[in-house]
C-alpha positions in Angstrom: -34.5 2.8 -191.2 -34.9 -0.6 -189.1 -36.8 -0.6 -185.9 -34.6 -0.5 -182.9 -37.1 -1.1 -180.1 -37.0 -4.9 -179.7 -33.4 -4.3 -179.2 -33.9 -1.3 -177.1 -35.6 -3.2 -174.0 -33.4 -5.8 -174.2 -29.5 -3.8 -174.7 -30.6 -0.4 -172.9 -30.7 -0.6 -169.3 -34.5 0.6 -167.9 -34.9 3.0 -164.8 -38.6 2.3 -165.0 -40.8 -0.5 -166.4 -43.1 1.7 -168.5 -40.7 3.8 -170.4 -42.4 6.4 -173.2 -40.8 3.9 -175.8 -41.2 6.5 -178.8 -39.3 5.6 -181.3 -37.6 8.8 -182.6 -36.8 10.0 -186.2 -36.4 13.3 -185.9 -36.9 16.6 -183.7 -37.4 20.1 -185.0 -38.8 23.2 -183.7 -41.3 22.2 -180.8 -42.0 18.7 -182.9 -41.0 15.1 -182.3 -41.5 12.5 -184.9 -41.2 8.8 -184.7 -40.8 5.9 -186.9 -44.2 4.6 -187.3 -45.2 8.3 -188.8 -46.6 10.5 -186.0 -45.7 13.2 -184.5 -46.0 15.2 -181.3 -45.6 18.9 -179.8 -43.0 18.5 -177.5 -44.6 20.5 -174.2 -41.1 19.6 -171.5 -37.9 20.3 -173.9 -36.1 16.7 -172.7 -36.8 18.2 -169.3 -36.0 22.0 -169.9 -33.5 21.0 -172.1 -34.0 22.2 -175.5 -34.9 26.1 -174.7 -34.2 27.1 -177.9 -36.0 24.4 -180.1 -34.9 21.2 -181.8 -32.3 21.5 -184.6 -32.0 25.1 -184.4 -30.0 26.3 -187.7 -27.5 28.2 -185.8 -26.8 25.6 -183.4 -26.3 23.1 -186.1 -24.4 25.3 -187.8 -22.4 25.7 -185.3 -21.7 22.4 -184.2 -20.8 21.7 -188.2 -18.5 24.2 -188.3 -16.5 22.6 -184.8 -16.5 19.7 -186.3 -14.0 20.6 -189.4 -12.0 22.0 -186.7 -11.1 19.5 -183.7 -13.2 17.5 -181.2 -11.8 16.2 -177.8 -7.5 17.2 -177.9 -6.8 16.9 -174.4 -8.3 16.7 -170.4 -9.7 19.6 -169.5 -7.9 22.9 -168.6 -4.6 22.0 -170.6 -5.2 23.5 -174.1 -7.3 26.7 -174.7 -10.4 25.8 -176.4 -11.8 28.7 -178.5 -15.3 27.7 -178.0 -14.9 27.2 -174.3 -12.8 30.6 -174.1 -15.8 32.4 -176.0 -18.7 30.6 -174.4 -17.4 31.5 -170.8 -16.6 34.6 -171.9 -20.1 35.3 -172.9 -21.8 33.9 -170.1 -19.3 36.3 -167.5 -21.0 39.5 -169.9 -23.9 38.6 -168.6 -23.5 37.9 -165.1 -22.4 39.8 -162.1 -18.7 40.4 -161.5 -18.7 38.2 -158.8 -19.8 34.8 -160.9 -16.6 35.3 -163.4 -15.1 32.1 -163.9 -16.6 28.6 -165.4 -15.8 25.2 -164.9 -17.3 23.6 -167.5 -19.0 19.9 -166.7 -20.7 17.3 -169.3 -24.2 17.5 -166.8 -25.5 18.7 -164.2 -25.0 16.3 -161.6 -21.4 16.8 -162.3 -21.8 20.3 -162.1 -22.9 20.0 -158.2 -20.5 17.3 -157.6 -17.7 20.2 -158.6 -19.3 22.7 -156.8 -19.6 20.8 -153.8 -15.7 20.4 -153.5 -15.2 23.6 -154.7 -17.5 24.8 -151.4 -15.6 22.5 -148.8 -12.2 23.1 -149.8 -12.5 27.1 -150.0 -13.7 27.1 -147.0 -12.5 24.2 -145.2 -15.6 23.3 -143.4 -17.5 19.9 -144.7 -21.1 20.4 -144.3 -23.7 20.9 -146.4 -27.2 22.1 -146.2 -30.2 21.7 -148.8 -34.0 21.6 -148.8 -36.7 19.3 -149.1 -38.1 18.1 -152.2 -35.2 19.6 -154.1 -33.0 17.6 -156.7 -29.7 18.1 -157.3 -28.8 14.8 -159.5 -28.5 11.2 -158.9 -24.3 11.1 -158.2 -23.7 9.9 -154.6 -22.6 13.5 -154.1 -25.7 15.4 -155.6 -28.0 12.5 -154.1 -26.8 13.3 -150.6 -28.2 16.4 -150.8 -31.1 15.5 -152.4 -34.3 16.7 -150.3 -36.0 12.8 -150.8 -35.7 10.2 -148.6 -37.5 7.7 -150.9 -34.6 8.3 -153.5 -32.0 8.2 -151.4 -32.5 5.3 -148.9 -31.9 2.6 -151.1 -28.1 3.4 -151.8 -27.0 4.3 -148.1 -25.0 5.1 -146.9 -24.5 8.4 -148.6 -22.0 11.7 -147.6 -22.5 12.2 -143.9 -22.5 16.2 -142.5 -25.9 16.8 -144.8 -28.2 18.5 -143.4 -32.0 19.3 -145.5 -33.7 21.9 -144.3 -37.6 23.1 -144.8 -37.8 25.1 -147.7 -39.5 29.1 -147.6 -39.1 28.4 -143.8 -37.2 31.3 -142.4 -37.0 29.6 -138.7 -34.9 26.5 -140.7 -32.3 28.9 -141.3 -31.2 29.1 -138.1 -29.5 25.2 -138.9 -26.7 27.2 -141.0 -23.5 27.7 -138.8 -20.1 28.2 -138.2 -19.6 24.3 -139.6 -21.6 24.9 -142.9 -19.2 24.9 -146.0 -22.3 25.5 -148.1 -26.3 25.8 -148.9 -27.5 24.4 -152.3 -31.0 25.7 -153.2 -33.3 26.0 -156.4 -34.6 29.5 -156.9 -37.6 27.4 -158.3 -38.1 23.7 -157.0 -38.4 21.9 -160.1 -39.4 18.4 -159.2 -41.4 19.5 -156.3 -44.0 20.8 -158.9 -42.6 24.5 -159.4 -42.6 26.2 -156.2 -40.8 29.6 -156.4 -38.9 30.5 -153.6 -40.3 33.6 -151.6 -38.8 36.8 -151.5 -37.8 37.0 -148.2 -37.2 33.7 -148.0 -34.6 34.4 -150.4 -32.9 37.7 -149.3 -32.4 35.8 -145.6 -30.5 32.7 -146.7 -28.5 35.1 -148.3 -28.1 36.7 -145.2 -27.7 33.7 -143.2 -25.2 32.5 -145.1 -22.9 36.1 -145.7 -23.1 35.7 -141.8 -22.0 32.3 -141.1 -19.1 32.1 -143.9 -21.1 29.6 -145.8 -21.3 30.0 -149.8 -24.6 30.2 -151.6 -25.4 27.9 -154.2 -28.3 28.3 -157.0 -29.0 25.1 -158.6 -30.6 26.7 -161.8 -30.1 24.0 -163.7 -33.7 23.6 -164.8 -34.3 27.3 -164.6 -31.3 28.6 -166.4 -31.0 30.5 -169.4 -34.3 32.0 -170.0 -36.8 29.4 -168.5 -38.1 31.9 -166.1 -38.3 35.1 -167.8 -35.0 36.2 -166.8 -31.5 34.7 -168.0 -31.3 33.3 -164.7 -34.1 32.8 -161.9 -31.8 34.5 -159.0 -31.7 37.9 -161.1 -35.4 37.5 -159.8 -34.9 37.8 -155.9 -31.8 40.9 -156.6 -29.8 37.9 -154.4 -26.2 37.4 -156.0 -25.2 33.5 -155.7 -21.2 32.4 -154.6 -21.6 29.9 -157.2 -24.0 29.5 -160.0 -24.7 25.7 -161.2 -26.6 25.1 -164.7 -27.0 22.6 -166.8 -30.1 21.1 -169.5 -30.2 24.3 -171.7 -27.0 25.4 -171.8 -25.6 23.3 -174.3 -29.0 24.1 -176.9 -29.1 20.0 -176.8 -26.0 18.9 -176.4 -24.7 17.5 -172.9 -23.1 20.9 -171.2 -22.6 21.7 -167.7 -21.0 24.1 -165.4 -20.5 25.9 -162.2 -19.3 29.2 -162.5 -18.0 31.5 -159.4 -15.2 34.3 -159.1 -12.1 33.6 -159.7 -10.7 33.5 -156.3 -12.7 31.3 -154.8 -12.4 28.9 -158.1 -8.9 29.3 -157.8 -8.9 27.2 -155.0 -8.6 23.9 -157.0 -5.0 24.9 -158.6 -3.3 24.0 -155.0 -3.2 21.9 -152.1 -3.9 19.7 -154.7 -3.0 20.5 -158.0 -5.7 19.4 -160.1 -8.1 19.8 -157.3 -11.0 19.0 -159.9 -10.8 17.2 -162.7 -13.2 15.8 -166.5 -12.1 14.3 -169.5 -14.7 15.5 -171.3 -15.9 18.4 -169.4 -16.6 21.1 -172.1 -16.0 19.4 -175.0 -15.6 21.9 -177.8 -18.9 20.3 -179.8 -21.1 21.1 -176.9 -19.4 24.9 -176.3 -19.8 25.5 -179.8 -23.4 24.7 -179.1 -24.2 26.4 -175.9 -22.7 29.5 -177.7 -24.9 29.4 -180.3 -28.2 28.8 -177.8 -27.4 31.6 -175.8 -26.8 33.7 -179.2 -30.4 32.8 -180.2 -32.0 33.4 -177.0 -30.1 37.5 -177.7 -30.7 38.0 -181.5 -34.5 35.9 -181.5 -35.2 37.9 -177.8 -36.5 34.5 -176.5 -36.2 35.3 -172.7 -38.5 38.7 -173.0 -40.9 36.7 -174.7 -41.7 33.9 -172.0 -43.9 36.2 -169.7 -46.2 36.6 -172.6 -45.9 32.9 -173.3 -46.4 32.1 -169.6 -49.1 34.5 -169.6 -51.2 33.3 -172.4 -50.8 29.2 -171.4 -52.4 30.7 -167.6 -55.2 32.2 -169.4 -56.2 29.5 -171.3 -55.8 26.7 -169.0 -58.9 27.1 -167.2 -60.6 24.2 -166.3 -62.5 22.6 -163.4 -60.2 19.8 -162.7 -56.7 21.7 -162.0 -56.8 22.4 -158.4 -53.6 24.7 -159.0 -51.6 26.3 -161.7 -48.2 27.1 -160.6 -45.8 29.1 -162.8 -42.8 30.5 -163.2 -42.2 31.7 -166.6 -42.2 28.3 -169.2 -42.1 26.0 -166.5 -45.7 24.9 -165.0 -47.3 22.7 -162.8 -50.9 21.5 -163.5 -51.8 20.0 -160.0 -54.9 17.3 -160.0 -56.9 15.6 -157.2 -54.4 12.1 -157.5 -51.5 10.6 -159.0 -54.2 8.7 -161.3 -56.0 11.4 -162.9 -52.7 12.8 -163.4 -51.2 9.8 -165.5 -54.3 9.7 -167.2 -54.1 12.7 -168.4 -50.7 12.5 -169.5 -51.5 9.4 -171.1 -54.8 11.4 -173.1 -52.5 14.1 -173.9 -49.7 11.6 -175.9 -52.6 9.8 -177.6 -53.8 13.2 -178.6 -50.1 14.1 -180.2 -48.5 16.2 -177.1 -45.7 15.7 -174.6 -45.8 16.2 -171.2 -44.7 14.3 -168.0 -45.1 14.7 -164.1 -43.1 15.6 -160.8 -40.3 12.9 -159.3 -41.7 14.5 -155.6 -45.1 15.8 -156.9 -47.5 12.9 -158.9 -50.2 15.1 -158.6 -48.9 17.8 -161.0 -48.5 17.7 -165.0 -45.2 19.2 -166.0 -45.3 21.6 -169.3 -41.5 23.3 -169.9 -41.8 23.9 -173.9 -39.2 24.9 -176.1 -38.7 28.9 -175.1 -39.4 29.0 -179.3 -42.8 27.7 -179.0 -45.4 29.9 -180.9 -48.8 31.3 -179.8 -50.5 28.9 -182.5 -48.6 26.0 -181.1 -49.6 26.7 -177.5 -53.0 27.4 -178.5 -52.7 24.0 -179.8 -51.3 22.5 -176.9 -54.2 24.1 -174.5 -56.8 22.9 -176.4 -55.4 19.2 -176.3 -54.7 19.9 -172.5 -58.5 20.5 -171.4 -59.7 17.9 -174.3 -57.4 15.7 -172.1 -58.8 16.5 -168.8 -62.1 16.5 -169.8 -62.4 12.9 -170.4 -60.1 12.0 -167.8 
């Protein structure tokens, strides 16, 4: 196979000027392997992407089996799908009554984009509240409500009527009123460096929001379908969403998005317009067939009871001197350092040493691990050891 990287920094347009630049072969199980021979234990899953491994068999054989059948037929919404049919029937099995209906997106950016409208035109108000330090994607839309100024003042001017509040702050909830069509929050900021939303926190936006007429939006597209220990991260807080956005491992690697609410409040995009929302390629029938399969894994292989044990054991072993915090929340953690610099040199020791891991868009301090839900006790053992080998000579 020829080697594609002088041709990659000069065809592929760069959103940084020190990409990884591994040149991949293959992926299986918790394993990347590139060109030149090596190969590396991936510890973040494409960013929480590939919860149940790389090239799982019943994923692939899934995906084989769509493809004898049809690929794209027709915008979406006009024919019925079986893979779409079946995947959204699957995911309403599992879900309260409430979140029954799925619009089905190609990412997750698309996903909040969608749920946005959906939000301001069943309830006919326009604003829009979020938090700080959360990320919602990098569409004008989702980027509006994205709680970073650094991101987002570079392609002002963005959606007006956004409001970010402080998140965990129950006096900042007080900024939800009459005008609010919506709140967007992560159970668990991701890119903040996992910080878990508190409790009561929690159970009063859901409050705030019942009161004010505002809809309730869980971005859990990092933390859905298993990350957390749970299928999803709200089932946590015993607070019910009005609309449910995921993403990154519900396709089992294939792009797959979706926001899923009940069916009368979806319903509000079949008048006034017609059409009120519209993808091409919005759950195409390859990446359906796929997400089914994932979430069948993550039932017959019992992957989501597993991760407290998982999360459990990585805690116990990473023990070292130079982490000023571990924060966790099932397979998603945050190693937080003194700077930005031990950090990256870590991160660096740890790819040198054959492991994956990355940092925080709104926390440089903090190493990112979000393995592959599949990931064994032998393969995390692993992982620890190169971790603190890492730090130590960092």
């Amino acid at each position: 196979m020829p080697r594609s990287n002088e041709f990659f920094y000069r065809h592929i347009a760069q959103t940084s000027e020190l990409p990884l630049g591994l040149e991949i072969e293959k992926a299986m199980g918790s394993w990347i392997f590139t060109l030149d021979g090596k190969k590396y234990l991936d510890l973040i899953s494409g960013i929480s992407v590939s919860n149940t491994g790389h090239l799982h068999p019943h994923v692939i054989a899934a995906i084989q089996a769509q493809l004898g059948k049809y690929l794209h037929t027709m915008v979406y919404g006009e024919h019925i799908q079986s893979p779409q049919v079946r995947f959204a029937k699957k995911l309403s099995e599992h879900l309260p009554v409430s979140l029954n209906t799925v619009y089905f997106t190609n990412s997750g950016a698309e996903a909040v984009e969608g749920a946005m409208k959906l939000a301001k035109r069943y309830t006919g108000k326009t604003n829009i509240c979020s938090f700080r330090n959360a990320y919602h994607g990098s569409t004008q839309g989702a980027l509006s409500i994205m709680g970073s100024e650094e991101f987002k003042n570079s392609f002002r001017p963005l959606l007006p009527g956004t409001t970010i509040l402080e998140f965990n702050d129950l006096s900042a909830l007080n900024q939800i009123d009459e005008h609010t069509a919506a709140v967007f929050v992560e159970p668990v900021q991701g890119e903040a460096g996992v910080v878990p939303g508190k409790n009561d926190f929690m159970k009063a936006l859901r409050n705030r929001c019942t009161e004010k007429g505002a809809l309730l939006i869980f971005d859990e597209i990092q933390t859905g379908f298993g990350r957390t220990g749970s299928l999803f991260a709200f089932q946590h807080y015993g607070v019910i969403p009005d609309i449910l956005v995921c993403a990154k491992g519900m396709g089992g690697g294939m792009p797959l998005g979706g926001f899923i609410s009940s069916s009368g409040i979806m319903s509000s995009f079949v008048k006034d317009p017609v059409l009120g929302h519209l993808t091409t390629f919005g759950g195409h029938p390859l990446s359906c067939a796929a997400g089914l399969a994932a979430f069948e894994v993550l039932e017959s292989e019992g992957l989501v009871a597993k991760v407290k044990e998982k999360e459990a054991l990585f805690v116990s072993l990473l023990q070292h001197p130079k982490i000023k915090a571990l924060r966790h929340s099932g397979l998603l953690l945050a190693m937080e350092f003194e700077s930005p610099d031990l950090n990256q040199k870590v991160i660096q020791a740890c790819l040198e040493r054959g492991v994956i891991t990355d940092w925080f868009l709104f926390n440089a301090t903090s190493l990112r691990l979000a393995p592959p839900l599949t990931i064994s006790e032998e393969e995390i053992r692993f992982a620890c050891r190169v971790l603190l080998e890492s730090i130590s000579i960092c």
